[in-house]
C-alpha positions, -999 to +999 in steps of 0.1 A: +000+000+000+031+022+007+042+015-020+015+025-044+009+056-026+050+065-028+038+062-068+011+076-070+031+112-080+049+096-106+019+084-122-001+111-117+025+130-135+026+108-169-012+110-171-009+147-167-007+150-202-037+131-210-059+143-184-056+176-195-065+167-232-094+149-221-110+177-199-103+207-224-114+187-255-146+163-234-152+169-199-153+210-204-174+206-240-200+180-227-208+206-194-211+237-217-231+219-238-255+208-214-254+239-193-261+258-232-290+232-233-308+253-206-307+284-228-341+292-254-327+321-278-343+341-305-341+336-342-309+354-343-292+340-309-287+375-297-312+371-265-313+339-243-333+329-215-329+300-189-355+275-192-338+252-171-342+211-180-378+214-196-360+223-225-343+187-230-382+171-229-396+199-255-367+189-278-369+152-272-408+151-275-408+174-307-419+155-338-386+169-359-367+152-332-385+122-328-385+118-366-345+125-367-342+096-340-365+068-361-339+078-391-310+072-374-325+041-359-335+025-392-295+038-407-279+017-380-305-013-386-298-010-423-256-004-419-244-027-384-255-060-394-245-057-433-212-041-419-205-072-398-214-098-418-193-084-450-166-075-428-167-108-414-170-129-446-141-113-463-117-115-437-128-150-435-117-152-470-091-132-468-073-155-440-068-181-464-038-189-471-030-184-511-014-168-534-021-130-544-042-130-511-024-099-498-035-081-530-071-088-522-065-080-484-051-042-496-082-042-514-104-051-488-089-032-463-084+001-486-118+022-479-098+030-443-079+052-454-107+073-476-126+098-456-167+103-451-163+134-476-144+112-501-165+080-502-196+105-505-186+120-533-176+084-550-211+071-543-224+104-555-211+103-587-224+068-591-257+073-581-265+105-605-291+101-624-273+123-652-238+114-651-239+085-626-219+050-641-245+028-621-275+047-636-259+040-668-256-001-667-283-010-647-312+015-654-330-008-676-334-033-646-336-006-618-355+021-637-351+045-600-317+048-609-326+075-638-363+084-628-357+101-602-326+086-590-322+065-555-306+101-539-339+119-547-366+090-539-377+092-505-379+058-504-346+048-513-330+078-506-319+061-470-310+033-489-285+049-507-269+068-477-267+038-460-247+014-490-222+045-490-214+046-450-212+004-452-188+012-478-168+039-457-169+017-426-160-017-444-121-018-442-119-006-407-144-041-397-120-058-421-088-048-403-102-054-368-120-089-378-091-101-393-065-090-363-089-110-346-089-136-364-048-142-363-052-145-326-074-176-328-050-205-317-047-229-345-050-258-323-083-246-318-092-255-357-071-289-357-090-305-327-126-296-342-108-315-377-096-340-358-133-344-341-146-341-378-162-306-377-165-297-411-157-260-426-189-246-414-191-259-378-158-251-376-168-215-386-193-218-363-182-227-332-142-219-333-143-190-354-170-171-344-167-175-306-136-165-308-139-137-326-171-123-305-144-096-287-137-080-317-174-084-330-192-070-300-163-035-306-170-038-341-210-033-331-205-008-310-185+014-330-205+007-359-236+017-338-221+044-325-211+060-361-243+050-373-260+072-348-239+101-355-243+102-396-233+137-408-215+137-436-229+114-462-262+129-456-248+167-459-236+152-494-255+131-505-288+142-499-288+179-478-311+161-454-339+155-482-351+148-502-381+174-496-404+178-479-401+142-465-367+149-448-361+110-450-324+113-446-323+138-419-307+120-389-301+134-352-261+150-362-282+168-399-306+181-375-284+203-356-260+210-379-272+206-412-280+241-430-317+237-437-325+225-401-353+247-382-333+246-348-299+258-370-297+291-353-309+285-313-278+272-300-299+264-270-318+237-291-289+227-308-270+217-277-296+201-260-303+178-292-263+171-287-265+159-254-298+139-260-275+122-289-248+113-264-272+096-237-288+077-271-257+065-278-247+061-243-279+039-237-276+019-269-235+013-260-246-002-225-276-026-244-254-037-263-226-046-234-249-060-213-267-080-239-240-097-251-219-100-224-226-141-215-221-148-250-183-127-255-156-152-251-124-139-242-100-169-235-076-179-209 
């Protein structure tokens, strides 16, 4: 016990660093923002009142919010689970051993390095109906693609949005997956042979279970980003198309340049922190949900 206390300055003094960093760029934000949250402002933010935590409910009962959260929801339903299993398949594949393989794993693992802005604008100029290459080959089986286009359907408008942040999102699952999988013992794999497993119950239950760490983070994150959507809608779609607003998540709804609440910082921040207790509470389902069935080895 001495001891620990004898370094406890030393240690205090090599976290310095970090503690600092954390409380000027998240501890000091998240309190501003949910002491802002208090605040309802005029159309030009010049006056502010305090209207304490009622504000928080009026913005999370308000039907632009409650609309924002169901399409956010339905983005992380549509991008989590395609994200995993793609992610999981090819570095499944990927983990063989043959040869060129590293050409395909460069491949796979390539859309890590692009940013949100970058893979929007790719999937933008697909998806034009004009000068898009997809609208091109396959508009006389998918007729949407030219008439009015899959970015300016409200129905498929989400859709779309969602196939380019899977796409964004895929070689960061594939590098994570597959450093998971190259921690599986191999002995693990030669015993279910030996006790004739085939390739799929090997898959099954070696592979998998093994690789529920990294899948349960790979959730998470994916949940997480999902939740936060910004960028491929500011795009893709400006939050439309109009007047549906079937793209406009949580994140486009207090940033985005069309939004109604664009200039009361007040309701801005308060939609902000709502967001972080969202993903907060979706974080800890997912932790506690899956917990019994993560596998972490000796």
């Amino acid at each position: 016990m001495k001891r620990r206390l004898r370094d406890a300055p030393a240690a205090l003094l090599m976290l310095g660093t970090s503690l600092v960093l954390l409380g000027v760029w998240t501890i000091y934000p998240l309190v501003r923002a949910i002491q802002t949250g208090h605040l309802s402002c005029n159309q030009t933010g010049t006056r502010c009142i305090d209207t304490g935590w009622s504000t928080y409910f009026d913005v999370f009962m308000s039907e632009q919010f409650q609309d924002a959260l169901k399409v956010s929801f339905w983005l992380a339903v549509m991008t989590v689970p395609a994200g995993l299993i793609l992610g999981v398949g090819l570095a499944v594949l990927a983990d063989k051993h043959l040869r060129g393989i590293g050409f395909f794993r460069t491949v796979f693992s390539s859309t890590v390095a692009t940013s949100v802005a970058v893979a929007s604008l790719v999937w933008f100029v697909l998806l034009q109906p004009e000068i898009g290459v997809l609208s091109d080959l396959f508009s006389n089986w998918i007729p949407a693609l030219k008439n009015p286009g899959l970015l300016r359907d409200p129905g498929t408008a989400l859709p779309a949005v969602a196939l380019s942040s899977i796409w964004a999102s895929l070689g960061f699952t594939f590098i994570v997956i597959t450093a998971g999988l190259q921690s599986v013992p191999k002995e693990l794999y030669e015993s279910a042979y030996v006790d004739g497993a085939g390739s799929f119950r090997r898959f099954t239950n070696v592979t998998l279970p093994m690789l529920s760490p990294s899948i349960l983070f790979i959730s998470v994150v994916l949940t997480t980003r999902a939740l936060q959507t910004y960028g491929e809608v500011a795009l893709l779609t400006g939050g439309g198309p109009e007047p549906e607003k079937s793209t406009t998540t949580i994140p486009y709804l207090i940033y985005g340049r069309n939004s109604i609440i664009s200039q009361d910082i007040g309701l801005k921040s308060a939609a902000a922190v709502l967001l972080f207790l969202i993903s907060l509470v979706f974080a800890l389902v997912q932790f506690r949900g899956f917990e019994k069935r993560v596998h972490y080895g000796n």
